[in-house]
ZAKOL-791524 format. One record per residue (C-alpha): residue number from 1; residue in one letter; x, y, z. Coordinates in nm, 4 decimals. Each point is the difference from the previous one (the first is absolute). Example, Ala and Ser with C-alpha at 12.3 -4.5 7.8 and 13.67 -1.06 7.14 Angstrom:
BEGIN
{1 a {1.2300 -0.4500 0.7800}}
{2 s {0.1370 0.3440 -0.0660}}
END
This chain:
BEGIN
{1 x {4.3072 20.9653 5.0547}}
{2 x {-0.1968 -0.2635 -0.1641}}
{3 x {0.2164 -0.2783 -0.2035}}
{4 x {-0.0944 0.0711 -0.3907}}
{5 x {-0.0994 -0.3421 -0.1578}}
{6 x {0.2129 0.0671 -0.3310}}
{7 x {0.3137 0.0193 0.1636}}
{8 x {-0.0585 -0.2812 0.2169}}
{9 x {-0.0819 -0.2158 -0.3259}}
{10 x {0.3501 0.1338 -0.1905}}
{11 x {0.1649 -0.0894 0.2848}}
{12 x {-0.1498 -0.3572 -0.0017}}
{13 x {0.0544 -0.0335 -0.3354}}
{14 x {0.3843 0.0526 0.0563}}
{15 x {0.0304 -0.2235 0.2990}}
{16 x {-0.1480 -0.2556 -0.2478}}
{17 x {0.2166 0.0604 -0.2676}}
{18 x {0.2804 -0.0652 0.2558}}
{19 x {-0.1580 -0.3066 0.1431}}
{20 x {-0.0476 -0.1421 -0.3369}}
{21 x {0.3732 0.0608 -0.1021}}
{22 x {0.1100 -0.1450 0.3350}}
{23 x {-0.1464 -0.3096 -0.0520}}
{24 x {0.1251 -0.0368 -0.2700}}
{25 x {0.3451 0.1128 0.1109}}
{26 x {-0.0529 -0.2613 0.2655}}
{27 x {-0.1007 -0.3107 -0.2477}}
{28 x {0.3853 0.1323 -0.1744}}
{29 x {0.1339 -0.0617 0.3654}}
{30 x {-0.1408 -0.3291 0.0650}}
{31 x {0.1417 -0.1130 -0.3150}}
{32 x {0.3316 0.1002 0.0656}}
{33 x {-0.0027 -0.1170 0.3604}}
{34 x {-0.1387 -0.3666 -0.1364}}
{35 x {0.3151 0.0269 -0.2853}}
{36 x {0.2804 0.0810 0.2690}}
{37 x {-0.1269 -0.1970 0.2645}}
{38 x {0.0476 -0.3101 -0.3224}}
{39 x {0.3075 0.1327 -0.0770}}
{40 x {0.0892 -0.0696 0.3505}}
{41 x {-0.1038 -0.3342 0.0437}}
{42 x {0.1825 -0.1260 -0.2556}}
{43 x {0.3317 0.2265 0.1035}}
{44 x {0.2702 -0.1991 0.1963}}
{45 x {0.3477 0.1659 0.0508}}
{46 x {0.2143 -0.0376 0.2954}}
{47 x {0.0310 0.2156 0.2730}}
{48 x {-0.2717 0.1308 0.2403}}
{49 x {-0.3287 0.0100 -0.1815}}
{50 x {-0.0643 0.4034 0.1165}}
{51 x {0.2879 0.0839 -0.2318}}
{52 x {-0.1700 -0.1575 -0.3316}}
{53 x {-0.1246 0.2205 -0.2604}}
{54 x {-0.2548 -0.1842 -0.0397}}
{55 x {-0.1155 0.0450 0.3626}}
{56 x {0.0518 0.3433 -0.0023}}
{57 x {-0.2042 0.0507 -0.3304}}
{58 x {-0.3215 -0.1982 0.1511}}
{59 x {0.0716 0.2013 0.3312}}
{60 x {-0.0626 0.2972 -0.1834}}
{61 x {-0.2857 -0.1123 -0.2450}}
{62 x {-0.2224 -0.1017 0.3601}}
{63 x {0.1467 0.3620 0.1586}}
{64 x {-0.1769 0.1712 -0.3442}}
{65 x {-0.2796 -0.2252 -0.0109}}
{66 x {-0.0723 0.1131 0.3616}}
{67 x {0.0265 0.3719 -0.1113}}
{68 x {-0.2435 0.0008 -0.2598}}
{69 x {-0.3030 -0.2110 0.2036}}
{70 x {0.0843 0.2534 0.2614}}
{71 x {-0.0524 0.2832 -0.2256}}
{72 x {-0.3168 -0.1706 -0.1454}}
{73 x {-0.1180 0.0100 0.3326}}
{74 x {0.0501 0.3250 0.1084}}
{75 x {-0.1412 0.0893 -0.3001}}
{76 x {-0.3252 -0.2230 0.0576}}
{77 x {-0.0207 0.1544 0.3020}}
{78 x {-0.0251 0.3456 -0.1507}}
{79 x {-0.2526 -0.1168 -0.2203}}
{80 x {-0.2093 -0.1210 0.2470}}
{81 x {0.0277 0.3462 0.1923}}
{82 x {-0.1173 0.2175 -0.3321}}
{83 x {-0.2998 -0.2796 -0.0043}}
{84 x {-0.0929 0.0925 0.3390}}
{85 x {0.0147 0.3569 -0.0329}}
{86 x {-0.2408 -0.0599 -0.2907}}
{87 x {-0.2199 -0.1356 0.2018}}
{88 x {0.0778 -0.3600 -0.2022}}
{89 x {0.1413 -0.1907 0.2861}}
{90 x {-0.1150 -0.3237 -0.1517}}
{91 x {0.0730 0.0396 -0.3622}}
{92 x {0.1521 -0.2732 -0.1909}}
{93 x {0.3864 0.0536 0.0309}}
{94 x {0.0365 -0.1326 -0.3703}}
{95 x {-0.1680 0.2576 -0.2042}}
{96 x {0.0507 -0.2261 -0.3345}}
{97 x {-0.2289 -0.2782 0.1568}}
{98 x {-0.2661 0.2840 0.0788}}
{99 x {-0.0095 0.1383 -0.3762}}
{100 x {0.0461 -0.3151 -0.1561}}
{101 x {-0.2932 -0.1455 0.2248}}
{102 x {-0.2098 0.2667 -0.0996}}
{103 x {0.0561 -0.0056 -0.3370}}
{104 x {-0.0964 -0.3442 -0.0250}}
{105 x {-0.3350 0.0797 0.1693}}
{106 x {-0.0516 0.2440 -0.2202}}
{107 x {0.0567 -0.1985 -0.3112}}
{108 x {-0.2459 -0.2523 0.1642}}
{109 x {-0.2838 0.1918 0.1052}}
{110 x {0.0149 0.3408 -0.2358}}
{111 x {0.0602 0.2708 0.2112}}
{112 x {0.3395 0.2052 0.0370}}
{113 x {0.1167 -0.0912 0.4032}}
{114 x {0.2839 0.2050 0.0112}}
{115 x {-0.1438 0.3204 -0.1530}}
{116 x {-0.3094 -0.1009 0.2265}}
{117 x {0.2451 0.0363 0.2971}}
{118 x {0.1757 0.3244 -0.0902}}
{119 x {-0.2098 0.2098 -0.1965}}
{120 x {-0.0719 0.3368 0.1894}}
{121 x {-0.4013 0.0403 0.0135}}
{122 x {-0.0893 -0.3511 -0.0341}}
{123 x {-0.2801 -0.1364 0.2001}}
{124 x {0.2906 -0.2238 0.1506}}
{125 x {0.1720 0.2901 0.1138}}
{126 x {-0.2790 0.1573 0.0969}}
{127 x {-0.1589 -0.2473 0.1830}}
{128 x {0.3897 -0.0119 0.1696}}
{129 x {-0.0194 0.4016 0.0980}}
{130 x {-0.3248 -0.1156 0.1915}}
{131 x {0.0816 -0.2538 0.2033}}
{132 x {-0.1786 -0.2837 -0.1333}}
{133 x {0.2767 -0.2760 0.0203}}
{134 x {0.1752 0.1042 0.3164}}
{135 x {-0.1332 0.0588 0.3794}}
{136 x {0.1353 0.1855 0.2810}}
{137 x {-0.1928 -0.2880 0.2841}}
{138 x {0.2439 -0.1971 0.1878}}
{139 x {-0.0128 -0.3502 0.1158}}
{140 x {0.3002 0.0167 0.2734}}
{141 x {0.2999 0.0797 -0.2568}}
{142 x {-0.1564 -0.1378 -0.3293}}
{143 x {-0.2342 0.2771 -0.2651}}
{144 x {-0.3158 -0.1731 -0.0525}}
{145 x {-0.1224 0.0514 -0.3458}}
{146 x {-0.3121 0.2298 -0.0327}}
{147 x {-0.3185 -0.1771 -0.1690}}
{148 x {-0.0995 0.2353 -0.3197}}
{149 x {-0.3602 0.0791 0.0145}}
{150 x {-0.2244 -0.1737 -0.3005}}
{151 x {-0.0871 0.3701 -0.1886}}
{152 x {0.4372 0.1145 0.0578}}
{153 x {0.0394 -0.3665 -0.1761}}
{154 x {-0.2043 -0.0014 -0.2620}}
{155 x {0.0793 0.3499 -0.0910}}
{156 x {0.3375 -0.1256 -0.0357}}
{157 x {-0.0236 -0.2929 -0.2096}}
{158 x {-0.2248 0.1778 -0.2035}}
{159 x {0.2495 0.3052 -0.0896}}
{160 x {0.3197 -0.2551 -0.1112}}
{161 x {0.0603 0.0525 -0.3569}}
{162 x {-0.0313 -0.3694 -0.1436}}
{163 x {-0.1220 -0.1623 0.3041}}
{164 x {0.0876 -0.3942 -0.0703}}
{165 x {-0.3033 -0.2480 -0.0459}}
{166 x {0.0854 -0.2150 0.3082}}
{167 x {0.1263 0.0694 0.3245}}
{168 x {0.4096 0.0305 0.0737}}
{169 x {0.1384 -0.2345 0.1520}}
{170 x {0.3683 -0.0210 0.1770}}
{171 x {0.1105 -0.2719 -0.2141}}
{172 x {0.1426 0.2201 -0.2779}}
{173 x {0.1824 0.2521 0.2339}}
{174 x {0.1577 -0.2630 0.2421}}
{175 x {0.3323 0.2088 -0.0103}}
{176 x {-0.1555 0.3443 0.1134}}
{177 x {-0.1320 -0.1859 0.3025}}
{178 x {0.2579 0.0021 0.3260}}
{179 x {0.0524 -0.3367 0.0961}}
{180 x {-0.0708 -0.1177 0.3472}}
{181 x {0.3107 -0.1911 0.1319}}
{182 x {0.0067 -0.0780 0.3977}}
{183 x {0.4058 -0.1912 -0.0411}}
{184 x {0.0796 -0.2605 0.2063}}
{185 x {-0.1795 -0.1455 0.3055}}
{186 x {0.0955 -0.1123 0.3473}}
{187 x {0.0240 -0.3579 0.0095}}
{188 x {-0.1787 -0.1946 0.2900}}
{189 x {0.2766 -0.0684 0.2659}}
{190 x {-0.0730 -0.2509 0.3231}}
{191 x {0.0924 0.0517 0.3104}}
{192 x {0.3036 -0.1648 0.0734}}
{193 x {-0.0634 -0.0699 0.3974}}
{194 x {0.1480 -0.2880 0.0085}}
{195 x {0.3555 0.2147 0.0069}}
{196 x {-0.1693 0.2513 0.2540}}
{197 x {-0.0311 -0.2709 0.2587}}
{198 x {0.3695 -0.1645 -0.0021}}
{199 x {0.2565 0.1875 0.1879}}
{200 x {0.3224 0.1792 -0.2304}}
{201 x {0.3103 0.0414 0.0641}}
{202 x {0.3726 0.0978 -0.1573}}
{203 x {0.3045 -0.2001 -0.0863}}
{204 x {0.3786 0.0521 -0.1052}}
{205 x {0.0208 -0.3380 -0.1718}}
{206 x {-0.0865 -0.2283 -0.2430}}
{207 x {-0.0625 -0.2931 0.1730}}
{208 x {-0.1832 -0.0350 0.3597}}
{209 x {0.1189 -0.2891 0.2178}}
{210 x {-0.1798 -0.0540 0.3123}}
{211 x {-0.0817 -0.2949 0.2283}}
{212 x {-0.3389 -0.1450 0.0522}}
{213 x {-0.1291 -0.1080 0.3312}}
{214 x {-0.2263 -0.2881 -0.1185}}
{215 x {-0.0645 -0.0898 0.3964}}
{216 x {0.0780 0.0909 0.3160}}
{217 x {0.1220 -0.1925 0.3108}}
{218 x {-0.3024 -0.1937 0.1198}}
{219 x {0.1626 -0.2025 0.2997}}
{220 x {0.0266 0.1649 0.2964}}
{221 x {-0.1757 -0.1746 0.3139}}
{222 x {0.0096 0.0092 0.3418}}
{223 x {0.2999 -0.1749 0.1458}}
{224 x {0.0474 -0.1460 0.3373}}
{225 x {0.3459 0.0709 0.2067}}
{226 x {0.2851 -0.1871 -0.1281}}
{227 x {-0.2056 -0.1052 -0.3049}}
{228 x {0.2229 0.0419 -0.3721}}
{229 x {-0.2073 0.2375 -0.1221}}
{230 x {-0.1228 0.0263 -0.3967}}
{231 x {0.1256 0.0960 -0.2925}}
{232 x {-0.1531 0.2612 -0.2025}}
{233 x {0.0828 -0.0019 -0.3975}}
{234 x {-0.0885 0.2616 -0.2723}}
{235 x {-0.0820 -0.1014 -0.3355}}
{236 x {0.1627 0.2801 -0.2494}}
{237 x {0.0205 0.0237 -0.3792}}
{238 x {0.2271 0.2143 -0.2238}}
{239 x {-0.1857 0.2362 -0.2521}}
{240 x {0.0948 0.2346 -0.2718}}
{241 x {-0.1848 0.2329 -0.1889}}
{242 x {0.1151 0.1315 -0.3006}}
{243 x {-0.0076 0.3472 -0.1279}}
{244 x {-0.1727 0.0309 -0.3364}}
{245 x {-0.0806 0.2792 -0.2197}}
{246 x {-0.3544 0.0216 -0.1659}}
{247 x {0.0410 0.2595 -0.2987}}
{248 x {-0.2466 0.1008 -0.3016}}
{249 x {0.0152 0.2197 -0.2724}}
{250 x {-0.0975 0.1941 -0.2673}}
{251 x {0.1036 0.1821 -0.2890}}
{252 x {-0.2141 0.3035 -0.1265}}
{253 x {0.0592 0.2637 -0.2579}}
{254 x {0.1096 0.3758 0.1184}}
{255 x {-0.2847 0.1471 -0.2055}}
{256 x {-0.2777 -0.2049 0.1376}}
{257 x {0.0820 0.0795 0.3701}}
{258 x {0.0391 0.3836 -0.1193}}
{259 x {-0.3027 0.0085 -0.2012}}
{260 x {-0.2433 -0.2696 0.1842}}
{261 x {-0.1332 0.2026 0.3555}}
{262 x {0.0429 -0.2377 0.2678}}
{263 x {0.2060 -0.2617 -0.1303}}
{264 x {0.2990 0.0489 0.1984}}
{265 x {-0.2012 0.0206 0.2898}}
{266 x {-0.1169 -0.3358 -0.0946}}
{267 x {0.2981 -0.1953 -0.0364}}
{268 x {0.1453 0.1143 0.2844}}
{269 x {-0.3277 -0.0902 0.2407}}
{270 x {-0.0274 -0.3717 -0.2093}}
{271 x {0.4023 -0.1033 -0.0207}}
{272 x {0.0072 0.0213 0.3811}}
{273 x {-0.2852 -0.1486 0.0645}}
{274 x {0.0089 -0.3040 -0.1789}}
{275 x {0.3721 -0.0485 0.1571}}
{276 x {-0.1981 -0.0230 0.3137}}
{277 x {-0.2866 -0.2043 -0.1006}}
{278 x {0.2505 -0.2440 -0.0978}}
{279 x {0.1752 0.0367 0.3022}}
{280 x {-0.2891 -0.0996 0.1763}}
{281 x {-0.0630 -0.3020 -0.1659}}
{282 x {0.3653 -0.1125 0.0297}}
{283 x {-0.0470 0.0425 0.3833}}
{284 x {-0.2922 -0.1830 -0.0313}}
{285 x {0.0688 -0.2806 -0.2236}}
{286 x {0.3405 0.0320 -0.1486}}
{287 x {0.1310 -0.3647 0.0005}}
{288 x {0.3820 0.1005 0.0396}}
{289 x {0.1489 -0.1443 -0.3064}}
{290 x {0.2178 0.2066 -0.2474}}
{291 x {-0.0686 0.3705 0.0882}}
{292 x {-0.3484 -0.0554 0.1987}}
{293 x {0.0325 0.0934 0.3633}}
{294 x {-0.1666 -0.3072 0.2316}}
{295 x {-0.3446 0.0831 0.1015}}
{296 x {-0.2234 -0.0428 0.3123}}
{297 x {-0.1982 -0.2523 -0.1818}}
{298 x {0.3475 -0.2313 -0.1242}}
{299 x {0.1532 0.0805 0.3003}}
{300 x {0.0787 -0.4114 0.2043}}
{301 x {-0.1320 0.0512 0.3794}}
{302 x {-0.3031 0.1886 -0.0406}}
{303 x {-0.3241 -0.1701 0.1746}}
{304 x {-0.2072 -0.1897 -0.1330}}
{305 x {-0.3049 -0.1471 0.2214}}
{306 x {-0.2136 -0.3230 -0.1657}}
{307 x {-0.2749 0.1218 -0.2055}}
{308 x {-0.3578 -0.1771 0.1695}}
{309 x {-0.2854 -0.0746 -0.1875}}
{310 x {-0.3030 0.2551 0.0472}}
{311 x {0.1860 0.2616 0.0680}}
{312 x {-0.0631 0.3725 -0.2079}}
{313 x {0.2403 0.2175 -0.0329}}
{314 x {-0.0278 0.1984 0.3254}}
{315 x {0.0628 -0.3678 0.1490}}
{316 x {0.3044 -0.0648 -0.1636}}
{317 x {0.1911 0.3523 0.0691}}
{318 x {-0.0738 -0.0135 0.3283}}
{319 x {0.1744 -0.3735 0.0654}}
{320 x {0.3051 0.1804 -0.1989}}
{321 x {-0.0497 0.2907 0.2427}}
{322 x {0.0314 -0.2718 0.2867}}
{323 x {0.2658 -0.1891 -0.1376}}
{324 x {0.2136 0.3465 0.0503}}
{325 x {-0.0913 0.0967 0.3341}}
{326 x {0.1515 -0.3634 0.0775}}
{327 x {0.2934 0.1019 -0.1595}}
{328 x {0.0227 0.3338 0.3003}}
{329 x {-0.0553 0.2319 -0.3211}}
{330 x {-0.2573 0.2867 0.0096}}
{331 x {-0.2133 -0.0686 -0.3601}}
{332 x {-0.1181 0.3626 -0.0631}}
{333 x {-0.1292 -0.0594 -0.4023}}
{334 x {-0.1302 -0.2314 -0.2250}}
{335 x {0.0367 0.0344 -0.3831}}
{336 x {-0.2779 -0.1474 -0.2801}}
{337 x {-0.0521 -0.0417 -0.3368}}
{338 x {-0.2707 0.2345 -0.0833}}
{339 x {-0.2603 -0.2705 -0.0663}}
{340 x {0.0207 -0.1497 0.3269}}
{341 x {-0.0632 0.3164 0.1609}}
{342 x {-0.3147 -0.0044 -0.2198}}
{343 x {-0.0671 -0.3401 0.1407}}
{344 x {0.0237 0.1177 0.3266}}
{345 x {-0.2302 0.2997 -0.0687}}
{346 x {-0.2461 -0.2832 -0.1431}}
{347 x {0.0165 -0.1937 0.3556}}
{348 x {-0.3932 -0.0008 0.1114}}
{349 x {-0.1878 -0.1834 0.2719}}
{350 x {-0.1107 -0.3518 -0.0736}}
{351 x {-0.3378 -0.1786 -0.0032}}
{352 x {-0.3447 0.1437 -0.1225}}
{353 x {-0.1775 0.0488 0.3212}}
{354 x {0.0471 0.3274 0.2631}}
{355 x {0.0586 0.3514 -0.0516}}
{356 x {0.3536 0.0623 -0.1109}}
{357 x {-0.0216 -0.3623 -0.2142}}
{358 x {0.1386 0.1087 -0.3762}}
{359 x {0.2598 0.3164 0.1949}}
{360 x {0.2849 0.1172 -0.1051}}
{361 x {0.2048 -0.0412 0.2960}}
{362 x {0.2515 0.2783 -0.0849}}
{363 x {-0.2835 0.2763 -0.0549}}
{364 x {-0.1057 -0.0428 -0.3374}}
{365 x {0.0371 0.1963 -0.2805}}
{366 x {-0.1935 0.3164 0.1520}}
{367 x {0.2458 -0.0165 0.3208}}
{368 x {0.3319 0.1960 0.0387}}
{369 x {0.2467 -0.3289 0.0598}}
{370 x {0.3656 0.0872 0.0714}}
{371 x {0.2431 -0.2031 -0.1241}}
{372 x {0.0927 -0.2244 0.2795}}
{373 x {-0.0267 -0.3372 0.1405}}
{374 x {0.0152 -0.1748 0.3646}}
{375 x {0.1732 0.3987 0.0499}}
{376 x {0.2582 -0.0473 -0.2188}}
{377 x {0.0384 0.2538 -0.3030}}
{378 x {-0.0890 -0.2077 -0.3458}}
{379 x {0.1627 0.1038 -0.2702}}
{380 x {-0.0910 -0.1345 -0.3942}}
{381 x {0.2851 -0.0764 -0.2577}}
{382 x {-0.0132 -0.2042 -0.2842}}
{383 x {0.3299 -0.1605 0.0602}}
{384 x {-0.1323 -0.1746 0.2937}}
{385 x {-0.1506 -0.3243 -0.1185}}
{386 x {-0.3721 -0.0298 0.0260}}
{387 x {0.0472 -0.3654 0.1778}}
{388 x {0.2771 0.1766 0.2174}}
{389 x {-0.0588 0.2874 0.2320}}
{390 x {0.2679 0.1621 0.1897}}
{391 x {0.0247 0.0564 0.3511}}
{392 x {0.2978 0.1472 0.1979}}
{393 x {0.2130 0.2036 0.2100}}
{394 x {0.0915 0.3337 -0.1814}}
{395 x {0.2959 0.0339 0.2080}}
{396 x {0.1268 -0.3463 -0.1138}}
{397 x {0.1537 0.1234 -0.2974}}
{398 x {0.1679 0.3272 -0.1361}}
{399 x {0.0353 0.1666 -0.3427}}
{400 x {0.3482 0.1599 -0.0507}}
{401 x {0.1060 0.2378 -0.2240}}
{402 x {0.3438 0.0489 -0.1936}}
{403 x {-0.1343 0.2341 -0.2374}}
{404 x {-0.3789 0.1591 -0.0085}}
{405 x {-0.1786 0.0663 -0.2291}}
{406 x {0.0668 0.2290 -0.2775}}
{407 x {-0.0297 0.0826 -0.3321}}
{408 x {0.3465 0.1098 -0.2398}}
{409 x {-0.0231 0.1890 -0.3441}}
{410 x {0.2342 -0.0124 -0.2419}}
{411 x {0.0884 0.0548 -0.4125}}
{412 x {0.2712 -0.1463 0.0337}}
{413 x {-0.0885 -0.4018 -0.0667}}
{414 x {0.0261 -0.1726 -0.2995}}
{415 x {-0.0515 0.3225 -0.2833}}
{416 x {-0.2356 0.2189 0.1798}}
{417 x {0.1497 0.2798 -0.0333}}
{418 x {0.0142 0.0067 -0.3808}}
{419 x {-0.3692 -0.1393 0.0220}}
{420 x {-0.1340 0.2493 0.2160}}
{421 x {-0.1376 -0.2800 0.2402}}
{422 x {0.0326 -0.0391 0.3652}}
{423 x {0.0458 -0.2733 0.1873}}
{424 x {-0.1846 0.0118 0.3381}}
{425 x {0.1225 -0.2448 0.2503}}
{426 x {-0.1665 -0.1192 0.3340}}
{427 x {0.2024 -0.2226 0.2600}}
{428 x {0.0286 -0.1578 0.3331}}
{429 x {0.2072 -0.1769 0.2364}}
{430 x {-0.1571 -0.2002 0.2358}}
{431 x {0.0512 -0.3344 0.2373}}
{432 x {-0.2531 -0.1777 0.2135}}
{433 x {0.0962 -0.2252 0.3078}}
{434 x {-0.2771 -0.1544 0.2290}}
{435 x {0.1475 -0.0419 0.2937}}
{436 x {-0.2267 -0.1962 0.1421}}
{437 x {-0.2130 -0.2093 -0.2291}}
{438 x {-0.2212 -0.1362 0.3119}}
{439 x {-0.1447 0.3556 -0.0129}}
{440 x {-0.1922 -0.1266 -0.2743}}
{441 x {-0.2550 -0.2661 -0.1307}}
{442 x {-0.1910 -0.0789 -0.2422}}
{443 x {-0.3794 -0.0848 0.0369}}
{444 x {-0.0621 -0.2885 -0.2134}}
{445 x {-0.3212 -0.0074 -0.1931}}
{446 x {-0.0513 -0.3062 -0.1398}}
END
């Protein structure tokens, strides 16, 4: 049985009517809410704060509040249904705006819009009937338009009653036009390999205390028969390494994360991962002081091999690549500040004269070069030093966890609750001891 247009337009009209008195059923709400929640903050009795009647009166302003947007929802939602069985998917969900916008065009250019748009037997609604602004082609899931032929378009501007002198622009019904909003976009987020490459691990504690091994026994010889024979000596040092927490957060209003698509998602992806991009700075270059954990790069012990003069930096990493194999560690990466990977990129073959003179050496730009060096893995982070890079042992030092990370929600901090805000909380606890700082160097630069 086919849907009969007047009924469907009562029934719109009522859902209106019931949208308009919502709203402004809600605005009666918010004021309330905003009066109790004041009435509240400027309560103080003793005993537990639940059994104020102040609290309970703001309690129940936000629990009404809530009712009503959730009834101007559903009822939105309604709307919105009607529309599409109207075939009006994309009407203007404000029908004031529309009229009103309208009106004013008509006032401007001399023709009646509105009675334009409704008026059975107009050449609007006629030219409607046939087709002439809608198409049935498909391009994938989007209705492409159908281009009116020049006689079906002049017939039609030559039927409306008071045509206006100049053409119609969209300026005077901005409001009748849906808006196109896209919400929020993905930040860029860098790889954070760095913490990829360095071993994890678990703790119990607070505090790490551990022993390092800064050399081993180096005298044994060959001794003849009766001979005293000599004494080998280790060369420890105490270490500790602290737990510390690295926390963020943020506070964000209930309705924005209920009414803005994606934003939770959002929060919870960025909170998290800026606790780890921070973690792998500190493990990088934290200098140990207050609540910093000690990284590699302020770490006393690691190598650090006499910079010559000539040398690029290929030259450079691999003396600090040396200077660890002398220490009976097993280098296996070397970390860069992204412009001296350029510079190495840049590396071409000297002079003017033979056939590769003027190379790249690493491939060029129309080559596929992996990210190594001397067949170690390089890694780029701009917390390495440019002058610096850093060569090691991954193995030579551990990051531990006491907590992971996570992220906590509450409404319960500060007044939240009574503000309809959330407070969105991302935290970890972490501790970093090298255990062997010969397992690194740094390859000096300048």
């Amino acid at each position: 049985m086919a849907v009969q247009t007047g009924t469907l337009d009562a029934r719109l009209r009522a859902v209106r009517d019931e949208i308009g008195q919502a709203r402004e059923e809600r605005a009666t709400r918010r004021t309330e809410r905003d009066a109790a929640r004041d009435a509240f903050s400027a309560a103080d009795h003793d005993g537990a704060v639940s059994s104020w009647p102040e609290f309970g009166a703001a309690q129940e302003a936000v629990r009404a509040l809530g009712e009503t947007e959730d009834r101007l929802a559903d009822l939105q939602q309604t709307e919105q249904a009607i529309l599409g069985m109207m075939g009006r998917d994309n009407a203007p969900v404000n029908g004031a705006d529309a009229h009103r916008a309208l009106e004013q065009l008509a006032q401007a250019r001399g023709w009646d819009g509105r009675a334009l748009l409704t008026a059975e037997g107009s050449p609007y609604r006629d030219a409607l009937d046939r087709g002439l602004f809608s198409s049935t082609n498909k391009f994938g899931t989007v209705h492409l338009g159908e281009i009116a032929g020049r006689d079906d378009a002049l017939r039609f501007l030559s039927e409306l009653p008071n045509a206006p002198a100049g053409p119609v622009t969209s300026t005077g019904v901005a409001p009748a036009i849906p808006q196109d909003r896209r919400g929020i976009q993905q930040p860029l987020l860098r790889r954070l390999s760095f913490l990829d490459l360095i071993p994890t691990g678990t703790t119990d504690s607070n505090s790490i205390e551990y022993v390092q091994v800064s050399s081993i026994p180096g005298t044994t010889a060959p001794v003849a028969e009766g001979a005293v024979k000599p004494e080998a000596g280790l060369a420890l040092v105490d270490a500790t390494a602290a737990v510390r927490t690295i926390a963020g957060w943020i506070k964000m209003n209930r309705q924005a994360m209920d009414d803005m698509a994606g934003l939770s998602t959002l929060i919870n992806t960025l909170l998290p991962y800026d606790v780890r991009r921070k973690i792998e700075a500190q493990i990088l270059a934290g200098d140990g002081t207050g609540q910093n954990l000690r990284g590699i790069l302020n770490t006393p012990g690691l190598g650090a091999p006499t910079f010559v003069a000539g040398d690029n930096p290929a030259d450079a990493i691999l003396r600090a690549m040396t200077t660890i194999i002398l220490s009976d560690a097993e280098p296996n990466f070397a970390a860069a500040h992204p412009t001296v990977w350029q510079d190495i990129l840049l590396m071409r073959e000297s002079g003017t004269a033979g056939t590769r003179a003027g190379q790249y050496l690493a491939g060029g730009p129309f080559g596929m070069t992996a990210p190594t060096i001397w067949g170690l893995a390089l890694l780029t982070a701009t917390s390495i030093p440019a002058a610096t890079p850093l060569v090691g042992d991954s193995m030579g030092a551990t990051l531990l966890f006491r907590e992971g990370v996570n992220v906590k929600t509450s409404d319960s901090d500060q007044d939240d609750f009574v503000r309809n805000r959330v407070t969105v909380l991302a935290e970890a606890r972490v501790a970093f001891p090298v255990w062997r700082p010969a397992s690194f160097a740094l390859a000096d630069l300048s």
